[in-house]
C-alpha positions as CSV (number, residue, x, y, z in Angstrom):
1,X,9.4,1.3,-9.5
2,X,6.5,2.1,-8.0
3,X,3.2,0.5,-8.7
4,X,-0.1,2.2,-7.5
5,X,-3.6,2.3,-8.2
6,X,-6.5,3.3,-6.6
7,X,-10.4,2.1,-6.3
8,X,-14.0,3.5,-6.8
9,X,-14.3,5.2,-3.6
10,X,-12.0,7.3,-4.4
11,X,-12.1,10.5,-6.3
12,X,-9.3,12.6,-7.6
13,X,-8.7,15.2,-4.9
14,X,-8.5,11.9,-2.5
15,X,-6.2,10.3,-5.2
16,X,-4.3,13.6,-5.2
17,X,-3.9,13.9,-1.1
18,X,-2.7,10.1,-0.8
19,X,-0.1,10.5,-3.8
20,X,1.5,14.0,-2.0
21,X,1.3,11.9,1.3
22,X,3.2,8.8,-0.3
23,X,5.8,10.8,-2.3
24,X,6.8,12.8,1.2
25,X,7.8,9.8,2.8
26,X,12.0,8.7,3.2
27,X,11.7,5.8,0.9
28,X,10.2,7.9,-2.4
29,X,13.6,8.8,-2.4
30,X,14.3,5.5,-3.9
31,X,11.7,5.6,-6.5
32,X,12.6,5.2,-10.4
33,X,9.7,5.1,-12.1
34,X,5.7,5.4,-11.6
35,X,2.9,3.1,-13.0
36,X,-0.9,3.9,-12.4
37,X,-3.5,1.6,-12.5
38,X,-6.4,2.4,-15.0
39,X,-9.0,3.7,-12.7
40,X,-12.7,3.2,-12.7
41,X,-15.1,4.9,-14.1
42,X,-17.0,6.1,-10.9
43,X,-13.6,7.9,-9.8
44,X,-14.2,10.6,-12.2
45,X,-10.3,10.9,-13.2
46,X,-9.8,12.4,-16.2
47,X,-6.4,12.1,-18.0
48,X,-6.1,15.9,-17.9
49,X,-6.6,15.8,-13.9
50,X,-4.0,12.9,-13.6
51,X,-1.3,14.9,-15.6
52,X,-2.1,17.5,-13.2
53,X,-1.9,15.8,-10.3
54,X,1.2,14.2,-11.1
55,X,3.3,17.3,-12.6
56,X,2.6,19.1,-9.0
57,X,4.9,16.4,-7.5
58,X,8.4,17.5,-7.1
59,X,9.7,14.0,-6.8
60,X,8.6,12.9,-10.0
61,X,10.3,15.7,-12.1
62,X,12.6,14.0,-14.6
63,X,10.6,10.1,-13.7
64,X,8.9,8.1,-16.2
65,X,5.3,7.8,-15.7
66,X,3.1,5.5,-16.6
67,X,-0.6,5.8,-16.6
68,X,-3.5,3.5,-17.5
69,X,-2.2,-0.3,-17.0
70,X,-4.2,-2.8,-16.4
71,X,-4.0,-3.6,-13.1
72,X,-5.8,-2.9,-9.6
73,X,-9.9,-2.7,-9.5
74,X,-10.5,-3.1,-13.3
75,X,-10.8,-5.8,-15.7
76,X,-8.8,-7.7,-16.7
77,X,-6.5,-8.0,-13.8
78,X,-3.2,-8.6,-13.3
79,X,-0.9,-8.8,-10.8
80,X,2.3,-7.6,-10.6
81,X,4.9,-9.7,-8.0
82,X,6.7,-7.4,-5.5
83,X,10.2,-7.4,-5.1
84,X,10.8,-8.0,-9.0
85,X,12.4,-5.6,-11.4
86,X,10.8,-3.6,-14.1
87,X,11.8,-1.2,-16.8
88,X,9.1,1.5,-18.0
89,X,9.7,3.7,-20.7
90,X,7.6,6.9,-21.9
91,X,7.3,8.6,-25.1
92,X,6.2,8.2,-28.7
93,X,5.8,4.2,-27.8
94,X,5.3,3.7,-24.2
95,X,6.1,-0.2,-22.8
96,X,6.4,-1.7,-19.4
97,X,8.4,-4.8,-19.1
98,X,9.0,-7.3,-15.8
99,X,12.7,-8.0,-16.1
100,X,12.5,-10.1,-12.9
101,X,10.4,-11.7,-10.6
């Protein structure tokens, strides 16, 4: 699962350019799932530009996504530990759980 989120400096072509960047590397082979942090306001991302964004990556074809969480550079915070498991699940009723940490 990947975690990922972003801060005011950037905007949504830079959001954009680092996400294609990530996703080309060896390990985004590995990845199961996506969770983006809610951004702030002074980004200018738009849940319209996300879903864009994020459908023009081949490597997330078929991936849940998970957009909005409350983590990163907004309030409240919250940290997630690395190296724990997660489930995510999209849909009707979205959810993301820590199985493990």
């Amino acid at each position: 699962m990947l975690f990922l989120e972003d801060d005011f400096e950037s905007h949504p072509a830079t959001f954009a350019r680092d996400l294609a960047s990530l996703l080309q590397t060896p390990e985004a082979a590995g990845i199961r799932g996506l969770v983006i942090g809610r951004f702030q306001e002074a980004s200018r991302m738009t849940r319209e530009l996300l879903a864009l964004i994020v459908a023009k990556q081949p490597v997330l074809v078929g991936l849940p996504v998970l957009a909005n969480a409350d983590f990163g550079h907004t309030s409240p915070i919250f940290t997630f530990p690395i190296g724990g498991e997660a489930e995510v699940s999209v849909g009707d009723s979205s959810a993301l759980r820590i199985t493990r940490h």
